[in-house]
VOVEXVEX-284050 format. One line per field, with one value per atom (N, C-alpha, C): x, y, z. Coordinates in nm, 3 decimals. Atoms other than C-alpha are relative to their C-alpha. Example, Ala and Ser with C-alpha at 12.3 -4.5 7.8 and 13.67 -1.06 7.14 Angstrom:
// VOVEXVEX-284050
X (0.089/1.230/0.090/-0.082/1.367/-0.077) $
Y (-0.119/-0.450/0.120/-0.119/-0.106/0.109) $
Z (0.000/0.780/0.000/-0.006/0.714/0.073) $
// end
This chain:
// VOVEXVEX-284050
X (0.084/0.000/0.087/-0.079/0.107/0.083/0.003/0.093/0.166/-0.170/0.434/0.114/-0.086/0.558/0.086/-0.052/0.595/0.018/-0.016/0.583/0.136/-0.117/0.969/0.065/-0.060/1.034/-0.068/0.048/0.801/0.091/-0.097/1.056/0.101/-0.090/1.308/-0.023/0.048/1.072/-0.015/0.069/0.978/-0.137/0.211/0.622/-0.012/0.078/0.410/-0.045/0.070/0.295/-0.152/0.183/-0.106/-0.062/0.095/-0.322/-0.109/0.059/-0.533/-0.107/0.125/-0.755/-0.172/0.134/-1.086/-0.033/0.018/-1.236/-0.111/0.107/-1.408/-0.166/0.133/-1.760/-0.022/0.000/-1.802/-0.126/0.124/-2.023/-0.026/0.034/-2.163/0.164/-0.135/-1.810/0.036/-0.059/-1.619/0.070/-0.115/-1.451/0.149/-0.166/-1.080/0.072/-0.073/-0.888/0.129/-0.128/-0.566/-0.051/0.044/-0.582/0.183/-0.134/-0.225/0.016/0.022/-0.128/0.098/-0.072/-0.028/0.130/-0.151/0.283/0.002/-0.066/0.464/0.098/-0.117/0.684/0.024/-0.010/0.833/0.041/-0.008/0.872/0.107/-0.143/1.159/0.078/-0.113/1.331/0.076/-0.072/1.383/0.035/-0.096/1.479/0.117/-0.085/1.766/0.026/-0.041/1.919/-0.043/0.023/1.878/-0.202/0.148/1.506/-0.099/0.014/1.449/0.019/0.014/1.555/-0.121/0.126/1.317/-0.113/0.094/1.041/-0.062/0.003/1.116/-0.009/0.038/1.132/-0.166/0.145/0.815/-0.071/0.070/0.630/0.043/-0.003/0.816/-0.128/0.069/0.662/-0.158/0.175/0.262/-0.019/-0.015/0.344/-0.030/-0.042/0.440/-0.120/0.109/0.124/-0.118/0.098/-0.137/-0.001/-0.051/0.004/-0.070/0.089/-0.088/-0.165/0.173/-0.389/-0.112/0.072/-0.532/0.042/-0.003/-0.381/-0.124/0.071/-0.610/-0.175/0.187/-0.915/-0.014/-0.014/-1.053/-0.038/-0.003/-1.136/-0.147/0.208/-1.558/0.006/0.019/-1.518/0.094/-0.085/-1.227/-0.072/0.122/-1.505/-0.116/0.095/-1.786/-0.004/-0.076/-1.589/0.020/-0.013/-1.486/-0.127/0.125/-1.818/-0.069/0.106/-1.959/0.091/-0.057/-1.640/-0.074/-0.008/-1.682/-0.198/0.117/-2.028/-0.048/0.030/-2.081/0.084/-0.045/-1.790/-0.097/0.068/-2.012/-0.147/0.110/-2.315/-0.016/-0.012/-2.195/-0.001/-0.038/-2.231/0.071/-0.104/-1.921/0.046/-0.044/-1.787/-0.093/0.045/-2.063/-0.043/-0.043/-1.987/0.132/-0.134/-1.657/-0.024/-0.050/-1.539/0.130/-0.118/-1.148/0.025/-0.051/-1.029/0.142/-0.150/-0.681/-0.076/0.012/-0.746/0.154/-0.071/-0.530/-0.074/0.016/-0.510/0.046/-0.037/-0.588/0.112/-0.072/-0.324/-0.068/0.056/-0.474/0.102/-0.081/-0.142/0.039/-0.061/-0.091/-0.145/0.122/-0.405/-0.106/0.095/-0.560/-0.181/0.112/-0.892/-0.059/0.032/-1.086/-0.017/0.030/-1.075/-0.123/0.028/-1.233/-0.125/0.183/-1.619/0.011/-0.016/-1.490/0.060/-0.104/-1.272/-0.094/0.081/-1.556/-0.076/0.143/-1.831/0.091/-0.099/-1.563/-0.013/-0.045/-1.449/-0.128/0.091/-1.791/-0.050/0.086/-1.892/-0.103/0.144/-2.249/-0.019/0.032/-2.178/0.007/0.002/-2.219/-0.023/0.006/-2.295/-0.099/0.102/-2.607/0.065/-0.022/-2.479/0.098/-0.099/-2.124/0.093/-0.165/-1.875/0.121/-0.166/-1.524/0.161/-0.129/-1.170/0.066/-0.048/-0.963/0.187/-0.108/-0.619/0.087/-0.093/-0.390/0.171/-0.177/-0.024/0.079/-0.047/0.226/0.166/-0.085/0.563/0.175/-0.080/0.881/0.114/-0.117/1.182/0.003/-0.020/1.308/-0.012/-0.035/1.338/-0.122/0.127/0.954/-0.043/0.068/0.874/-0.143/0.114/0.555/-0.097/0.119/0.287/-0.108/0.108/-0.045/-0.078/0.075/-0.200/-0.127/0.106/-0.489/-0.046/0.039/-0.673/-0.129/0.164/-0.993/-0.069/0.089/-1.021/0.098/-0.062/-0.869/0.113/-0.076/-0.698/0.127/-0.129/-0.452/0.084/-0.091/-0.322/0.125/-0.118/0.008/0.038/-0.064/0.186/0.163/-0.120/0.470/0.050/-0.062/0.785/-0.057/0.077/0.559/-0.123/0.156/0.259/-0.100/0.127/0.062/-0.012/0.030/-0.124/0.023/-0.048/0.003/-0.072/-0.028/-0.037/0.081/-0.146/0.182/-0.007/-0.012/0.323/-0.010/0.053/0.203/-0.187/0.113/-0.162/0.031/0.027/-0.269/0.059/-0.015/-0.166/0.163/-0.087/0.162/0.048/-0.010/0.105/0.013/-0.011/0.232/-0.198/0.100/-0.055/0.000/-0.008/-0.201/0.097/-0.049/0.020/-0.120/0.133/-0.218/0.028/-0.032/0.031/0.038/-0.006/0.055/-0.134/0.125/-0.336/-0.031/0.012/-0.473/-0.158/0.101/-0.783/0.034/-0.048/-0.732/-0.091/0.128/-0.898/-0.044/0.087/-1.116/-0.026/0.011/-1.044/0.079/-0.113/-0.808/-0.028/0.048/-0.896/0.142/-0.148/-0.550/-0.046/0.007/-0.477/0.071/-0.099/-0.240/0.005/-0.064/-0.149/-0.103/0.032/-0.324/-0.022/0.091/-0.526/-0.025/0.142/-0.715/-0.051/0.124/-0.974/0.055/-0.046/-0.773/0.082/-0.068/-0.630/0.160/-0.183/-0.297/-0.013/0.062/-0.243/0.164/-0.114/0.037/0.030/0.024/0.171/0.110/-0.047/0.378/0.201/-0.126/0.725/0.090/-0.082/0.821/-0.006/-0.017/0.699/-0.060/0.047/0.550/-0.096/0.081/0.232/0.004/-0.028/0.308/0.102/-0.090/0.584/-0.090/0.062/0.319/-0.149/0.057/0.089/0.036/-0.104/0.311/-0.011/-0.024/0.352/-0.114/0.115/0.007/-0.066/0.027/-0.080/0.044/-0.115/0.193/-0.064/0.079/0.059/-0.111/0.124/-0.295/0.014/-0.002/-0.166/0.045/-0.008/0.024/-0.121/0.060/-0.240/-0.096/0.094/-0.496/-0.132/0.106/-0.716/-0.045/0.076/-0.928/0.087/-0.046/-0.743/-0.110/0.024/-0.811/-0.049/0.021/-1.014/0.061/-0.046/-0.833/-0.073/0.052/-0.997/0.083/-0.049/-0.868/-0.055/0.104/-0.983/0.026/-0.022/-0.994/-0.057/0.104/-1.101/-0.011/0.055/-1.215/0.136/-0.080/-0.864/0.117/-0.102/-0.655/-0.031/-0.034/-0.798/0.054/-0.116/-0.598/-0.040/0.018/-0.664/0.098/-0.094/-0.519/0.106/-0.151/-0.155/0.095/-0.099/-0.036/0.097/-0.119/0.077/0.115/-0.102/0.400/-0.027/-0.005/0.384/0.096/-0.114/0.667/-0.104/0.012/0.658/-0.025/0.013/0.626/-0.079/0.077/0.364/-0.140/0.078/0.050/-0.145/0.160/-0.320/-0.100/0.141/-0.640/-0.130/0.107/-0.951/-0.123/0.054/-1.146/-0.017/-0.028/-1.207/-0.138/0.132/-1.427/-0.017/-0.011/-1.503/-0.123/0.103/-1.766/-0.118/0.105/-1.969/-0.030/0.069/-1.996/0.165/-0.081/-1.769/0.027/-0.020/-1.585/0.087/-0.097/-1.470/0.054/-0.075/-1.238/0.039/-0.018/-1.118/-0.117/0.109/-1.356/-0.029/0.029/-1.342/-0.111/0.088/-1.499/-0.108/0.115/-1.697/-0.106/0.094/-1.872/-0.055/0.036/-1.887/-0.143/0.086/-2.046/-0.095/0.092/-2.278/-0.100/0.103/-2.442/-0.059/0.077/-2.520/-0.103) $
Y (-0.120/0.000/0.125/-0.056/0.342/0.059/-0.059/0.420/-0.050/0.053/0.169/0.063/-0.029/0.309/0.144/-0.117/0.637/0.075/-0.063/0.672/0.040/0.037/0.610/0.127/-0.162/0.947/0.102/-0.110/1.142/0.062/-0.045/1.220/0.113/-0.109/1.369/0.118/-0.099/1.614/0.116/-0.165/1.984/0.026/-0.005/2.106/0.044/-0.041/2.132/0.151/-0.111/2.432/0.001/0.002/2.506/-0.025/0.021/2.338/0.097/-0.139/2.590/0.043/-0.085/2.830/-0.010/-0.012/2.740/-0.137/0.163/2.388/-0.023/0.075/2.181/-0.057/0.075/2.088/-0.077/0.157/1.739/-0.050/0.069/1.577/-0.145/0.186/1.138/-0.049/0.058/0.993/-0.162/0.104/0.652/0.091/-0.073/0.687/-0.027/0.002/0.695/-0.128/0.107/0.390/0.039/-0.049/0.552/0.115/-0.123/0.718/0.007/-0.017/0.827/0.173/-0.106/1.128/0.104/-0.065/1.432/0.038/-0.043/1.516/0.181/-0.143/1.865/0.026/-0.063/2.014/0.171/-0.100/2.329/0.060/-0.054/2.519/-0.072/0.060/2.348/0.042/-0.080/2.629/0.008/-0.017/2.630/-0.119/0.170/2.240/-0.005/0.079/2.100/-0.074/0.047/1.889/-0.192/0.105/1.602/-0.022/-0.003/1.706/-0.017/0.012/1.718/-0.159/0.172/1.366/-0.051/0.103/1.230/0.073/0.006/1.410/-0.100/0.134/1.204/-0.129/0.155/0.879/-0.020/0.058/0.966/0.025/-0.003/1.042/-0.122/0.154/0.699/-0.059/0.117/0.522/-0.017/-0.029/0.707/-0.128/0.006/0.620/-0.106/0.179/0.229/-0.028/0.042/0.201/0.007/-0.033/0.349/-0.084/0.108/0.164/-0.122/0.111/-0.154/0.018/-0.034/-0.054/0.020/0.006/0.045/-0.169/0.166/-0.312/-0.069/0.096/-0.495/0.077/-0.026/-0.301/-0.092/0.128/-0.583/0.063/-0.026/-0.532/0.078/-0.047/-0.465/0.117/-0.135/-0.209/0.118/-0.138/0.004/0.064/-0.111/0.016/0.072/-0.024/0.062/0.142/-0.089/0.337/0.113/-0.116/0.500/0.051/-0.062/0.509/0.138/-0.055/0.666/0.183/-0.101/0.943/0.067/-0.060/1.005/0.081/-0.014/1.014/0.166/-0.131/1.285/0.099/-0.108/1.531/0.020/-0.019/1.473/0.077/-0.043/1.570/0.145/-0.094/1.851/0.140/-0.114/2.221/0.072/-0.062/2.325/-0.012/0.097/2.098/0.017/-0.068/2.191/0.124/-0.145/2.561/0.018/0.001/2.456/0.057/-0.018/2.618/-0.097/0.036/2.503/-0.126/0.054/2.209/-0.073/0.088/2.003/-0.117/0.144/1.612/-0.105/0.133/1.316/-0.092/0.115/1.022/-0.075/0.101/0.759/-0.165/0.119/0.433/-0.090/0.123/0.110/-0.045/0.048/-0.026/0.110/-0.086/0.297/0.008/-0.016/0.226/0.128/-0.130/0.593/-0.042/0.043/0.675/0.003/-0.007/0.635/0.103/-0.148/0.942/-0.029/-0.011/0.760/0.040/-0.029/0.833/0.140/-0.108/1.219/0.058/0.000/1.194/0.002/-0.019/1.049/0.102/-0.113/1.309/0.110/-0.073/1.585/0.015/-0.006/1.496/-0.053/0.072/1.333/0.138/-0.137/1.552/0.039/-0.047/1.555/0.015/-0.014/1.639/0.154/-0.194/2.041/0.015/0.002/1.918/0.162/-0.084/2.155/0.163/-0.138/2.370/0.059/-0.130/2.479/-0.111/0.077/2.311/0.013/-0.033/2.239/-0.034/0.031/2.239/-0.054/0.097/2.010/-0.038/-0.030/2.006/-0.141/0.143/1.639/0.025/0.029/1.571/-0.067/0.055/1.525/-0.016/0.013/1.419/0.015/-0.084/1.629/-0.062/0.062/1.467/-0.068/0.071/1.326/0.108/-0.069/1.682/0.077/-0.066/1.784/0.074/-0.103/1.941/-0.093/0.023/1.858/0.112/-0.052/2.000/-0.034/0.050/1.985/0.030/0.041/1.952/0.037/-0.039/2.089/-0.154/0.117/1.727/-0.018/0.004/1.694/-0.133/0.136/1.308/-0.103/0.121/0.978/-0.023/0.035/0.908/0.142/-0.069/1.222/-0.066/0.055/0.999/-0.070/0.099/0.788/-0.034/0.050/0.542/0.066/-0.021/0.662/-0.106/0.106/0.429/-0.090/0.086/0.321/-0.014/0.026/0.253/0.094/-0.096/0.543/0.120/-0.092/0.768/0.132/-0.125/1.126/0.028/-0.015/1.322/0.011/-0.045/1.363/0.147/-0.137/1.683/0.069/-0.071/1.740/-0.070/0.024/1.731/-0.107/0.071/1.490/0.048/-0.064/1.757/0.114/-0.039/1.817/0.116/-0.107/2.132/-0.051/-0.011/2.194/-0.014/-0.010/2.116/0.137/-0.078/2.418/-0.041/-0.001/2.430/0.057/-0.066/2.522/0.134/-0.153/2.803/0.101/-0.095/2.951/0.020/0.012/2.947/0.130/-0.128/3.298/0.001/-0.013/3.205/-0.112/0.090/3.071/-0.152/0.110/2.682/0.061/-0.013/2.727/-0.124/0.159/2.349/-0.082/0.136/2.105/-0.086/0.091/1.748/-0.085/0.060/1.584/-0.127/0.145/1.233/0.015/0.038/1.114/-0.101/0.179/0.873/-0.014/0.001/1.004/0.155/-0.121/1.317/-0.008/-0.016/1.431/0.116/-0.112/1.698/0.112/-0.119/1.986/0.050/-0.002/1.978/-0.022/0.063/1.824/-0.112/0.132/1.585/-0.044/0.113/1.305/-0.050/0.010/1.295/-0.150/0.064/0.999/-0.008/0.006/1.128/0.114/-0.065/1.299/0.145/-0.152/1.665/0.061/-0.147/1.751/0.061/-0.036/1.794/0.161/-0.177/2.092/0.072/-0.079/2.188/0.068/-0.053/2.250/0.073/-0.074/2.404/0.082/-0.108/2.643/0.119/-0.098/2.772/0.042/-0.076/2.805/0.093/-0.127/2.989/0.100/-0.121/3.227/0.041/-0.024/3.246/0.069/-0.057/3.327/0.110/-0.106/3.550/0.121/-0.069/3.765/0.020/-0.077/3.783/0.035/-0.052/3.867/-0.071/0.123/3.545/-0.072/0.086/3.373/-0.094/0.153/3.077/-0.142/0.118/2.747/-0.092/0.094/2.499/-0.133/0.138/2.211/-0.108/0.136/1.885/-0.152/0.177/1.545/-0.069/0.118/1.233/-0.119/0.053/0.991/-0.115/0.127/0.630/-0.003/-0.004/0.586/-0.080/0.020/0.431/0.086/-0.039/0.702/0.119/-0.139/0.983/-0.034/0.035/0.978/0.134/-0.057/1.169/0.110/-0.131/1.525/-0.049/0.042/1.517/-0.089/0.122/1.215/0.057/-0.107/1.418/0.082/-0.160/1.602/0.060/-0.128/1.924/0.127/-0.111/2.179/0.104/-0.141/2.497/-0.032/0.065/2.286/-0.057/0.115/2.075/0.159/-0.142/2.298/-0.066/0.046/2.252/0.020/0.047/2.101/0.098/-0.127/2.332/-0.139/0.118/1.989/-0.118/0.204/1.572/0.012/0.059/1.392/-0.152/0.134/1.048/-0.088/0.098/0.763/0.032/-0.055/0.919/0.180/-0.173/1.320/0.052/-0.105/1.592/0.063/-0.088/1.762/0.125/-0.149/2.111/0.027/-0.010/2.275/0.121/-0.150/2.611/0.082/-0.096/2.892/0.016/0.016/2.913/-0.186/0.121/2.555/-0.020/-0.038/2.625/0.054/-0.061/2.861/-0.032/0.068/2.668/-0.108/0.115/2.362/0.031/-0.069/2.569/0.059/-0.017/2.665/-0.074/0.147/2.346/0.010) $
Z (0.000/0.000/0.000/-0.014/-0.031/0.139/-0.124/0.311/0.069/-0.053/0.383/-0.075/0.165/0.036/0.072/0.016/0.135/0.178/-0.122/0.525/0.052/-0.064/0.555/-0.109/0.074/0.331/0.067/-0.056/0.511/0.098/-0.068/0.783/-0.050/0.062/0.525/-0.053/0.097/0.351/0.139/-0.022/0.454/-0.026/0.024/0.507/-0.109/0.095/0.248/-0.073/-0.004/0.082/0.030/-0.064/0.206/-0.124/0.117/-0.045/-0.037/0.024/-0.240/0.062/-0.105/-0.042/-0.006/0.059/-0.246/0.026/-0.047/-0.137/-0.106/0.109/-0.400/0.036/-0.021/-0.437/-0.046/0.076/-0.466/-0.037/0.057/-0.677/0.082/-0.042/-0.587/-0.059/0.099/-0.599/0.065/-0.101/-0.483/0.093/-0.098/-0.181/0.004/0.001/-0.174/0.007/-0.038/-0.174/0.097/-0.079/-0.002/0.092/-0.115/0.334/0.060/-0.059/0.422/0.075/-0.074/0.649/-0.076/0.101/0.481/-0.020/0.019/0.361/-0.038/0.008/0.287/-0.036/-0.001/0.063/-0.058/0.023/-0.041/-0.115/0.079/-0.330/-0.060/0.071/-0.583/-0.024/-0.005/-0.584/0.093/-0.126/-0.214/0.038/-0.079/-0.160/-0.050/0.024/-0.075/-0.132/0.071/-0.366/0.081/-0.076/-0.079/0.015/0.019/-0.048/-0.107/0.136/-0.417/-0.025/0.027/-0.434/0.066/-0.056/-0.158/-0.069/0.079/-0.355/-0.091/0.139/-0.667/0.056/-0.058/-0.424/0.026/-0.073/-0.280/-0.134/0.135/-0.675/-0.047/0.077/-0.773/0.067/-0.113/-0.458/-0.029/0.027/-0.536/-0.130/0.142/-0.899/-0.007/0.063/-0.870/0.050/-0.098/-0.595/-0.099/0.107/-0.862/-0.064/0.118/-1.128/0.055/-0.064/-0.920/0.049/-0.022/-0.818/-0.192/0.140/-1.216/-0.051/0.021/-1.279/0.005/-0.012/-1.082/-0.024/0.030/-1.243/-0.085/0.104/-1.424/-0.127/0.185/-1.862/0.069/-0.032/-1.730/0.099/-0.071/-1.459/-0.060/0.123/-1.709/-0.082/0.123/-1.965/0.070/-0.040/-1.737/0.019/-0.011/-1.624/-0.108/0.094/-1.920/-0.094/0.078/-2.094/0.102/-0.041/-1.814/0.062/0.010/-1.781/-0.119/0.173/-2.162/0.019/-0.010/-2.100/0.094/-0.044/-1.858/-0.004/0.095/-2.039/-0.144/0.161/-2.366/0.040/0.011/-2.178/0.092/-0.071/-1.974/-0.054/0.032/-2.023/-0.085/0.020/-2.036/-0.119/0.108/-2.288/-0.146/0.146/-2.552/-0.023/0.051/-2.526/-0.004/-0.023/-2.538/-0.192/0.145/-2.936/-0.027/0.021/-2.931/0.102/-0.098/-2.724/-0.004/0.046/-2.670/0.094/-0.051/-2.574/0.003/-0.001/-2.541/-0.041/0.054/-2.717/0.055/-0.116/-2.497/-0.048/0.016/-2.473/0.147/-0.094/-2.353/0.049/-0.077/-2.257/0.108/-0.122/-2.019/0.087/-0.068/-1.893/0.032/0.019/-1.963/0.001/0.058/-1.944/-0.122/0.156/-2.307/-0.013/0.000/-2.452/-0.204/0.178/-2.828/-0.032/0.036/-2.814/0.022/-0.043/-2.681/-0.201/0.140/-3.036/-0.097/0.126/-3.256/-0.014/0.013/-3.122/-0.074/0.104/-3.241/-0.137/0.125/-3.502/-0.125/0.072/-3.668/-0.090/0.095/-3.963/0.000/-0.062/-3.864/0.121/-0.144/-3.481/-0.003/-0.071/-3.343/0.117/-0.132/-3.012/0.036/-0.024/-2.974/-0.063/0.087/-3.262/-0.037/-0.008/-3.172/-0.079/0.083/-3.393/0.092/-0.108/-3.209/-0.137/0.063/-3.354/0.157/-0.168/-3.133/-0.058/-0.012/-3.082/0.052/-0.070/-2.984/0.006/0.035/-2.885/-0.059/0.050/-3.029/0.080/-0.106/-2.783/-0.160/0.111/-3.039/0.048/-0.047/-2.790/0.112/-0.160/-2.449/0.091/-0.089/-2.324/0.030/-0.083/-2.206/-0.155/0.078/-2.564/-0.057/0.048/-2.670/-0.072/0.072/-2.940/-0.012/-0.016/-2.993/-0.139/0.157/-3.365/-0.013/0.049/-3.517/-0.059/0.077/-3.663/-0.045/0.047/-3.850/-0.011/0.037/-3.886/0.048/-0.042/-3.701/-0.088/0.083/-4.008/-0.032/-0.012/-3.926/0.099/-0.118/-3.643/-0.074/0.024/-3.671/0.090/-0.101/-3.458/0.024/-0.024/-3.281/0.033/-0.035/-3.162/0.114/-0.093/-2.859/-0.030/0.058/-3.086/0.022/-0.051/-2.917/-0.115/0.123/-3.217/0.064/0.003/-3.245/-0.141/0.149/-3.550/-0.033/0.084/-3.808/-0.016/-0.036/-3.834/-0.182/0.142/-4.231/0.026/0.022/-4.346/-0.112/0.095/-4.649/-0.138/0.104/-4.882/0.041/-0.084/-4.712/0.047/0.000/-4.567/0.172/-0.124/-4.184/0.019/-0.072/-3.936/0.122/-0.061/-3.732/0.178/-0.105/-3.411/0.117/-0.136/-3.055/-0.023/-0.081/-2.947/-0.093/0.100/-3.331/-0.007/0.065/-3.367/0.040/-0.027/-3.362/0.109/-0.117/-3.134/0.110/-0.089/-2.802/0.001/0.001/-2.710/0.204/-0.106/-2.394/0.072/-0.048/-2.302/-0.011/0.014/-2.219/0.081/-0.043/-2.139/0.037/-0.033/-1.934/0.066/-0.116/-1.798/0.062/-0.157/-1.530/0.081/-0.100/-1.249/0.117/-0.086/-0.998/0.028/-0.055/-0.817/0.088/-0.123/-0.567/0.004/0.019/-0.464/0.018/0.062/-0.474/-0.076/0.137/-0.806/0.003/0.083/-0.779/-0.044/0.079/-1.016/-0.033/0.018/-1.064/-0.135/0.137/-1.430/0.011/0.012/-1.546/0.056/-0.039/-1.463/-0.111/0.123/-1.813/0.015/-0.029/-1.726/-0.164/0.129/-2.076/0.009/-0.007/-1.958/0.073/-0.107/-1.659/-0.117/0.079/-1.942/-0.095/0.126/-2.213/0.071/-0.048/-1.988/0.066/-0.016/-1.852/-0.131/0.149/-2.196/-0.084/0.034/-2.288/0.059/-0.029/-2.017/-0.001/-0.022/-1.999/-0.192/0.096/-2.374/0.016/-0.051/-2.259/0.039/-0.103/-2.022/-0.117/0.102/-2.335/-0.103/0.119/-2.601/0.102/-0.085/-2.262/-0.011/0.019/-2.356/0.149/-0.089/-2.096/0.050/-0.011/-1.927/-0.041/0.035/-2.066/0.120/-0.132/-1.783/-0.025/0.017/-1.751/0.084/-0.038/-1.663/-0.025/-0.053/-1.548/-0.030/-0.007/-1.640/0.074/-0.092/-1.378/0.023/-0.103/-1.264/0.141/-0.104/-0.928/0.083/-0.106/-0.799/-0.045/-0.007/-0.932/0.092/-0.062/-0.691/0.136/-0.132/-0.372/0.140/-0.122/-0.024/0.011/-0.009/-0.010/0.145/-0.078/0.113/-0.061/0.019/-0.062/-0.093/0.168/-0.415/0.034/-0.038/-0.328/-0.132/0.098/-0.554/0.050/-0.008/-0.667/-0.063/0.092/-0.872/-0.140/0.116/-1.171/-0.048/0.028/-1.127/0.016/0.051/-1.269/0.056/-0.016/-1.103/-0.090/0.119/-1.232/0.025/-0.019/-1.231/0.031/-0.045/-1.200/-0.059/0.076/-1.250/-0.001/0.042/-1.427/0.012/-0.055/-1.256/-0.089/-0.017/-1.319/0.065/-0.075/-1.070/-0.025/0.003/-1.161/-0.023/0.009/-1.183/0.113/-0.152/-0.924/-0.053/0.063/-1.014/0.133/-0.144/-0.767/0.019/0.050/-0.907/-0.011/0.068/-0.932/-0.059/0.098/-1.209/-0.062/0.047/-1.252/0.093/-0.088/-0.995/-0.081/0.070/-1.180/-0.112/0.125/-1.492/0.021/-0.025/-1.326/0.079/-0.085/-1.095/-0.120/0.068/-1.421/-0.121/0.093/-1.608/0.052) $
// end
């Protein structure tokens, strides 16, 4: 469990920074599988080099625990699951006054949640989702060193397998013209749909280890923030054993919060901003 995983680092770390000041309103959810006592660290600028390490021990330790845990979800409660994520982003509000969005393209061997019925409604030439047409935006992973893009795509068949089989686009169209880039596009998207390892209810969220995600959101907002565009709500997608009991997630300066998750059971916004979104569905 994580609780043995990670109790024997708690000692070495530094308190926490105060989890954010705005407390989430929770929708019908499961209850937590992990109850561990909170941890605390401090800014990544201000740790130790020694402290900085036990961070990364204690994000392996969450990491490997999760991992086991989505394991033993069996094939029937993954799908049950993801229909019924996909399901209440497709029928939510927000999401069909959404204009622009960025998604992920889910991988069954990383055990993500499905993102493909979110993909077909999109991209289906007879969908408008009560009128509003969307342009939608996917990654594309450029090196080893956190760069990542995100592709303008109009149809499945812009995907391609990368070296770990997981579809990206290619970085020409059909008619080999560059594909629109996110952070060249002259209107902002108003939506980004992220996975991960693990969460909990006040938007910290546990990415795989690589950093492109907090890297490429970094750079869109700081984007946002220059042309004076709206921030983008970001949403999580989540099964019911990756959310975790505030405290467990260490978080730096790097690691970028979620505005809210979308479970099996409802939506939990957390930010005010999603507050206000989901307060008027």
């Amino acid at each position: 469990m994580i609780k043995n995983a990670v109790s024997s680092l708690m000692v070495r770390l530094l308190h926490l920074p105060p989890a954010p000041t705005y407390r989430p309103l929770l929708l019908p959810l499961h209850p937590p599988r992990f109850r561990v006592a909170a941890s605390a660290l401090p800014p990544l600028a201000a740790m130790s080099t020694t402290a900085q390490q036990a961070v990364a021990d204690q994000k392996r330790a969450v990491r490997s625990d999760v991992r086991r845990a989505l394991k033993a979800l069996s094939p029937d409660q993954r799908a049950s699951e993801d229909l019924a994520i996909q399901s209440n982003i497709l029928n939510s509000s927000w999401f069909k006054a959404s204009k622009r969005l960025c998604a992920y393209i889910s991988c069954a061997q990383l055990r993500e949640v499905d993102t493909a019925k979110i993909l077909k409604e999109v991209l289906s030439p007879n969908s408008e989702h009560d009128g509003q047409a969307k342009d939608i935006y996917v990654p594309r992973v450029e090196d080893k060193n956190r760069n990542m893009r995100m592709f303008k795509i109009t149809t499945m068949d812009d995907l391609i397998k990368n070296s770990m089989n997981i579809l990206e686009p290619s970085p020409l169209d059909a008619s080999g013209n560059a594909r629109e880039d996110v952070l060249s596009a002259s209107s902002p998207v108003d939506l980004l749909l992220l996975p991960g390892l693990a969460f909990d209810r006040t938007g910290r969220r546990l990415g795989r280890g690589g950093g492109y995600y907090d890297t490429f959101l970094m750079r869109y907002q700081e984007l946002a923030k220059e042309k004076g565009w709206s921030q983008p709500l970001l949403v999580a997608l989540s099964y019911s054993a990756q959310i975790l009991d505030e405290g467990i997630i260490p978080v730096n300066s790097t690691d970028v919060p979620i505005d809210a998750l979308v479970t099996s059971s409802g939506i939990i916004p957390i930010s005010p901003a999603a507050l206000e979104r989901v307060q008027r569905s």
